[in-house]
Residue frames as qw, qx, qy, qz and C-alpha x, y, z in Angstrom:
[[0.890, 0.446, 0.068, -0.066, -30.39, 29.61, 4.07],
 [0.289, 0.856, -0.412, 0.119, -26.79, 30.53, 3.54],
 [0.422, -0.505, 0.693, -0.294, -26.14, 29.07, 6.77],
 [0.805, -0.132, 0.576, -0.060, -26.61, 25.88, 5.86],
 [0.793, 0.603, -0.090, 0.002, -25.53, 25.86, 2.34],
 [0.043, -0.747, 0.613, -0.254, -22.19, 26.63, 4.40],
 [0.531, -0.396, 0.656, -0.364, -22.80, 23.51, 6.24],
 [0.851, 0.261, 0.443, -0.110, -23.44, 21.26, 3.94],
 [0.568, 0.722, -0.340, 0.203, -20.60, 22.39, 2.13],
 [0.100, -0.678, 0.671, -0.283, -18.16, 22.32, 5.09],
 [0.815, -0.068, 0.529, -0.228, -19.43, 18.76, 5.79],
 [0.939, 0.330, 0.099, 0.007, -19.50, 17.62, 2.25],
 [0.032, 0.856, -0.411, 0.311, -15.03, 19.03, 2.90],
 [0.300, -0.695, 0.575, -0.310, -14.49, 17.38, 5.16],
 [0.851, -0.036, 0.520, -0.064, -15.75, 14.02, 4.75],
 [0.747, 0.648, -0.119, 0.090, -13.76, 14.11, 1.12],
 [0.011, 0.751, -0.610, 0.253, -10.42, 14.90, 3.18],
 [0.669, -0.261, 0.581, -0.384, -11.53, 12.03, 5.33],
 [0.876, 0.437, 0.170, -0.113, -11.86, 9.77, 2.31],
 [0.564, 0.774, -0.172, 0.229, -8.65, 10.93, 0.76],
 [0.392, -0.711, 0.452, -0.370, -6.92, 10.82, 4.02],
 [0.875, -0.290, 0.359, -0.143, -6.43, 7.00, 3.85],
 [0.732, 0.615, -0.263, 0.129, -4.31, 7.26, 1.02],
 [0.827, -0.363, -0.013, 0.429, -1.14, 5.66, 2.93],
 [0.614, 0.133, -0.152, 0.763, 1.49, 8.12, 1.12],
 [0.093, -0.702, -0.045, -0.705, -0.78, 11.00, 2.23],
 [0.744, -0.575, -0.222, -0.259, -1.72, 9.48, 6.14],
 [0.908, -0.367, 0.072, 0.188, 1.55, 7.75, 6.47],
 [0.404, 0.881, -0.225, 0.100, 4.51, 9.62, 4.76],
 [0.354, -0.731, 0.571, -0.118, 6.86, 8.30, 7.06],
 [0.620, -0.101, 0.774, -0.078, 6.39, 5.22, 6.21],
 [0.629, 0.541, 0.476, 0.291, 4.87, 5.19, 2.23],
 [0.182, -0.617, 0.266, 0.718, 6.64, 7.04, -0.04],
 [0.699, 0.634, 0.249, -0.218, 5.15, 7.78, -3.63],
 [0.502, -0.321, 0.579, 0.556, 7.87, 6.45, -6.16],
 [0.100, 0.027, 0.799, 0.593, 5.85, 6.19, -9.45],
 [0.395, 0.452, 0.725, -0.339, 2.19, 6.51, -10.63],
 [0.254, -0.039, -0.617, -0.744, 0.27, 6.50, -14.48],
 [0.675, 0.008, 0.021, -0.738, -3.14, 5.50, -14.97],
 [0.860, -0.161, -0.459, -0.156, -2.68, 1.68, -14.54],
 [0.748, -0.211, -0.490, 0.395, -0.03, 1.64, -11.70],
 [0.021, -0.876, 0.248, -0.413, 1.20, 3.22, -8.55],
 [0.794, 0.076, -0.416, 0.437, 4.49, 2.51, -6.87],
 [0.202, -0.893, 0.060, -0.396, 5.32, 2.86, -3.25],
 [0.572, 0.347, -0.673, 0.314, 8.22, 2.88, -1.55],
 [0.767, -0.597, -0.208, 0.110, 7.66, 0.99, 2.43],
 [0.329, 0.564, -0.433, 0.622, 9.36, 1.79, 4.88],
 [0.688, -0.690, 0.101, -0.199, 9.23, 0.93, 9.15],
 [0.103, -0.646, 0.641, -0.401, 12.06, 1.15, 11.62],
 [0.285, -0.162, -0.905, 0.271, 12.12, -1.86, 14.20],
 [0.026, -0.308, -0.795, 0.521, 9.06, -1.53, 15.92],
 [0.206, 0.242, 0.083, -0.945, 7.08, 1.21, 14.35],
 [0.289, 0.512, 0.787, -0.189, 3.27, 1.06, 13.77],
 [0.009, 0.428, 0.581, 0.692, 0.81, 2.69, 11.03],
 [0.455, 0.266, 0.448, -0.722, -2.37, 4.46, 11.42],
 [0.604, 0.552, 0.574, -0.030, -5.12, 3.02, 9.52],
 [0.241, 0.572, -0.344, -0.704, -5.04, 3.13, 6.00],
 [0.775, 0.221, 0.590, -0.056, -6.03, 1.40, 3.19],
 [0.234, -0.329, 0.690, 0.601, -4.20, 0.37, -0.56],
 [0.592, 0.493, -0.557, -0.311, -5.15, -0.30, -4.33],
 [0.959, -0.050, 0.264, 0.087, -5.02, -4.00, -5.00],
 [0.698, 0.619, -0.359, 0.027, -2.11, -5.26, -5.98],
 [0.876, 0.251, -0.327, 0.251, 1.72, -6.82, -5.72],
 [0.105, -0.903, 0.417, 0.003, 4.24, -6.03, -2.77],
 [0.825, 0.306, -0.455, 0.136, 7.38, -6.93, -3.29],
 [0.444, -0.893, 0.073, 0.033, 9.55, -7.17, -0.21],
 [0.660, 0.631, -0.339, 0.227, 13.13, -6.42, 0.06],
 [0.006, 0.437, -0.808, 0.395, 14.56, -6.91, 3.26],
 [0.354, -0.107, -0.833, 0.411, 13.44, -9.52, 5.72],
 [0.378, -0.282, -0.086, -0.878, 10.01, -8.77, 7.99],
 [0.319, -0.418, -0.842, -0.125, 7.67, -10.04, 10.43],
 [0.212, -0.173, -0.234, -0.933, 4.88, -8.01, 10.16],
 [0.100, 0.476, 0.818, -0.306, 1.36, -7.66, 12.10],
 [0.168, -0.216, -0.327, -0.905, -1.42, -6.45, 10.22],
 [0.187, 0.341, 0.637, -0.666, -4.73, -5.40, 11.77],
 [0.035, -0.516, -0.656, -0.550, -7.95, -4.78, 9.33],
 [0.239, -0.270, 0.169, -0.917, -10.21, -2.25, 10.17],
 [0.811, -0.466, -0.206, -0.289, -13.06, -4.85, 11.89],
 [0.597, -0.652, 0.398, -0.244, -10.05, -6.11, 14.46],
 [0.979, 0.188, -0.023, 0.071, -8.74, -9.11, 12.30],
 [0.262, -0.900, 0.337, 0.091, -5.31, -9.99, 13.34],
 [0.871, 0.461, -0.123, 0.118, -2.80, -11.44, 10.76],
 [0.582, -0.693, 0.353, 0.237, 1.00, -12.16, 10.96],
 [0.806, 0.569, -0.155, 0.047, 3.15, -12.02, 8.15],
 [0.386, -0.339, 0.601, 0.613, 7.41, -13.17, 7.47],
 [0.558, 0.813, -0.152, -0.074, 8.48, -11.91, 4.61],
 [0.727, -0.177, 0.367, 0.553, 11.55, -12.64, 2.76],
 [0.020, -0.607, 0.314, 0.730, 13.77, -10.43, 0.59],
 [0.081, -0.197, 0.811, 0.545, 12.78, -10.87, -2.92],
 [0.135, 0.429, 0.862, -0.233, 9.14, -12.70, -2.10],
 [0.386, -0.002, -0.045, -0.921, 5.97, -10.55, -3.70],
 [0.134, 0.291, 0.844, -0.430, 2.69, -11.20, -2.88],
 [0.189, -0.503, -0.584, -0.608, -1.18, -10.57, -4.59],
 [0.046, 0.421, 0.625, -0.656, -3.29, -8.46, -1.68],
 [0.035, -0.683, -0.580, -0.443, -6.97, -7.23, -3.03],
 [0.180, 0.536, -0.197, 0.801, -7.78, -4.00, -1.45],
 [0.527, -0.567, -0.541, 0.329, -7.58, -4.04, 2.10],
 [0.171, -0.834, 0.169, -0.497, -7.70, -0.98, 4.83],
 [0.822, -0.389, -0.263, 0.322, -5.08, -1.90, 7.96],
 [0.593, -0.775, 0.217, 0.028, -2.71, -1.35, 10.33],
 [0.762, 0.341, -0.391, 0.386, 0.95, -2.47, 10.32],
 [0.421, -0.878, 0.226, -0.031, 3.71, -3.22, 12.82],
 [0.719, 0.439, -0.533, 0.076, 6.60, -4.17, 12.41],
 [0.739, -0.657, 0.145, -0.026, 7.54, -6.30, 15.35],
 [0.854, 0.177, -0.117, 0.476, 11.35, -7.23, 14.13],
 [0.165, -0.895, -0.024, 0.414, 13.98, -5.04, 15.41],
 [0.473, -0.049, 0.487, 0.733, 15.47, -4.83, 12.08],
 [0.396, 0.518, 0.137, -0.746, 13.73, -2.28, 9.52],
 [0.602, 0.369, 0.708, 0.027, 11.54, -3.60, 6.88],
 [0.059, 0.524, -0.487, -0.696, 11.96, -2.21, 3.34],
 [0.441, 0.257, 0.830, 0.225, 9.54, -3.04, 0.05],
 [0.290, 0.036, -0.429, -0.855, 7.33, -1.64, -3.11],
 [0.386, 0.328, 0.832, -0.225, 4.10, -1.74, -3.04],
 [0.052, -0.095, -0.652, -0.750, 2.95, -1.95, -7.23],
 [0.400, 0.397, 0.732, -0.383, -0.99, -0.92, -6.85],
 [0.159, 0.152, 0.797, 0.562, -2.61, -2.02, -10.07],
 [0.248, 0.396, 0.363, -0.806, -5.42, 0.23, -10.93],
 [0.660, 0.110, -0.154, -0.727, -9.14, -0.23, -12.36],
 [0.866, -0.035, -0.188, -0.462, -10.29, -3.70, -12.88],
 [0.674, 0.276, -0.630, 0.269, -7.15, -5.71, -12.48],
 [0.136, -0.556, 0.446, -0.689, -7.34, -4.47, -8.74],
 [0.710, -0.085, 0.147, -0.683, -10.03, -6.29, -8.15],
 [0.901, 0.250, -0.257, -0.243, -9.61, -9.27, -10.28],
 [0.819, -0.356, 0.450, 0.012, -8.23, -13.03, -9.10],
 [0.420, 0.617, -0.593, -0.302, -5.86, -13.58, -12.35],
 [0.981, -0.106, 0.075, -0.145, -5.57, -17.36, -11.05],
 [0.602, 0.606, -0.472, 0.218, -1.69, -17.25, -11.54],
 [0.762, -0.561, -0.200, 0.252, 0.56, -18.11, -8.95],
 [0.371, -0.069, -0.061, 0.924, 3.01, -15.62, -9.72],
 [0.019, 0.706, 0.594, -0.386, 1.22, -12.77, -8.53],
 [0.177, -0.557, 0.163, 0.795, 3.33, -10.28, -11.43],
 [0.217, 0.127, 0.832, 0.495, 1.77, -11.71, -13.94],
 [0.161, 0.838, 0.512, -0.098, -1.58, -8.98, -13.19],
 [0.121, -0.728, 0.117, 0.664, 1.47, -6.40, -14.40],
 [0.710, 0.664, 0.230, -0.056, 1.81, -5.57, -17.95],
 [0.771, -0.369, -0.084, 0.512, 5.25, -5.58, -19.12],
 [0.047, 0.814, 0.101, 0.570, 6.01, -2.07, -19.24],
 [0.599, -0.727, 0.035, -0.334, 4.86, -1.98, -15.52],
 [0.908, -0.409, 0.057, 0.075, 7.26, -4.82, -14.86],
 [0.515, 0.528, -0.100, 0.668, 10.19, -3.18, -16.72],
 [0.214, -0.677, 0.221, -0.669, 9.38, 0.19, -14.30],
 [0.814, -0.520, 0.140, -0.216, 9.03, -2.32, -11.25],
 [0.889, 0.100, -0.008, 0.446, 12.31, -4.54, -11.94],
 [0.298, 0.673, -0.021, 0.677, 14.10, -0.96, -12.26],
 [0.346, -0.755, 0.187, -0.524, 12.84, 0.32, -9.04],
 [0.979, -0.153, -0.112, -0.070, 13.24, -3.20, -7.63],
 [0.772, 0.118, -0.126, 0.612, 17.37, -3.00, -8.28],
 [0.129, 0.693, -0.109, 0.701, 17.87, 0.65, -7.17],
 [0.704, -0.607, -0.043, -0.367, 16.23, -0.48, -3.69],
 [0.932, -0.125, -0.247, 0.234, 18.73, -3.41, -3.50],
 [0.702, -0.695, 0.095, 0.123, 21.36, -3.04, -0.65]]
């Protein structure tokens, strides 16, 4: 009996690491870097060299913003292959996704990603400015982090 209460403990362990493991600043450190985080937002600072790839992981909806220059391949976790340019300055709405990243430029890529947490994550706000799911507080603390970043 023991024995398996062990096991079914060391299982129900592991698959919680495994869960918790896709957090990007925990999976990827090299690359995400926890800047900020309260109970509606969490800010992370990006980061990839010229060429350098992710392992899976997966984000919080919400806003990145980018700050340098970027073209970016993202993979999903079924095999879907996307291409992004970015421009300095540019932010973007993403709903939560789980991917990949490469950065195929040989310059290094450099942004915040603002993930908006509980319902807003989720939700289509219909704006076209994509800060406009941030309350301003959030966009005070994001404008802040936004000018420290700048070059």
């Amino acid at each position: 009996m023991r024995s398996k209460v062990f096991w079914a403990g060391a299982v129900v362990c592991v698959a919680a690491a495994f869960a918790l493991g896709q957090d990007p600043v925990k999976v990827e450190p090299k690359h995400y870097k926890l800047d900020f985080e309260n109970d509606r937002v969490q800010v992370v600072s990006v980061h990839y060299g010229p060429h350098e790839k992710s392992a899976l992981h997966d984000h919080i909806g919400g806003v990145v913003v980018s700050l340098t220059e970027a073209h970016l391949r993202f993979v999903d976790e079924s095999g879907k292959v996307r291409e992004v340019f970015s421009k300095p300055g540019e932010a973007r709405w993403y709903p939560p996704f789980k991917h990949k990243v490469e950065n195929l430029g040989d310059t290094s890529y450099e942004a915040l990603y603002i993930g908006v947490k509980g319902k807003l994550a989720t939700a289509s706000n219909g704006s076209a400015d994509p800060m406009d799911a941030l309350d301003n507080e959030t966009k005070h603390i994001v404008a802040a982090l936004v000018a420290a970043h700048q070059p």
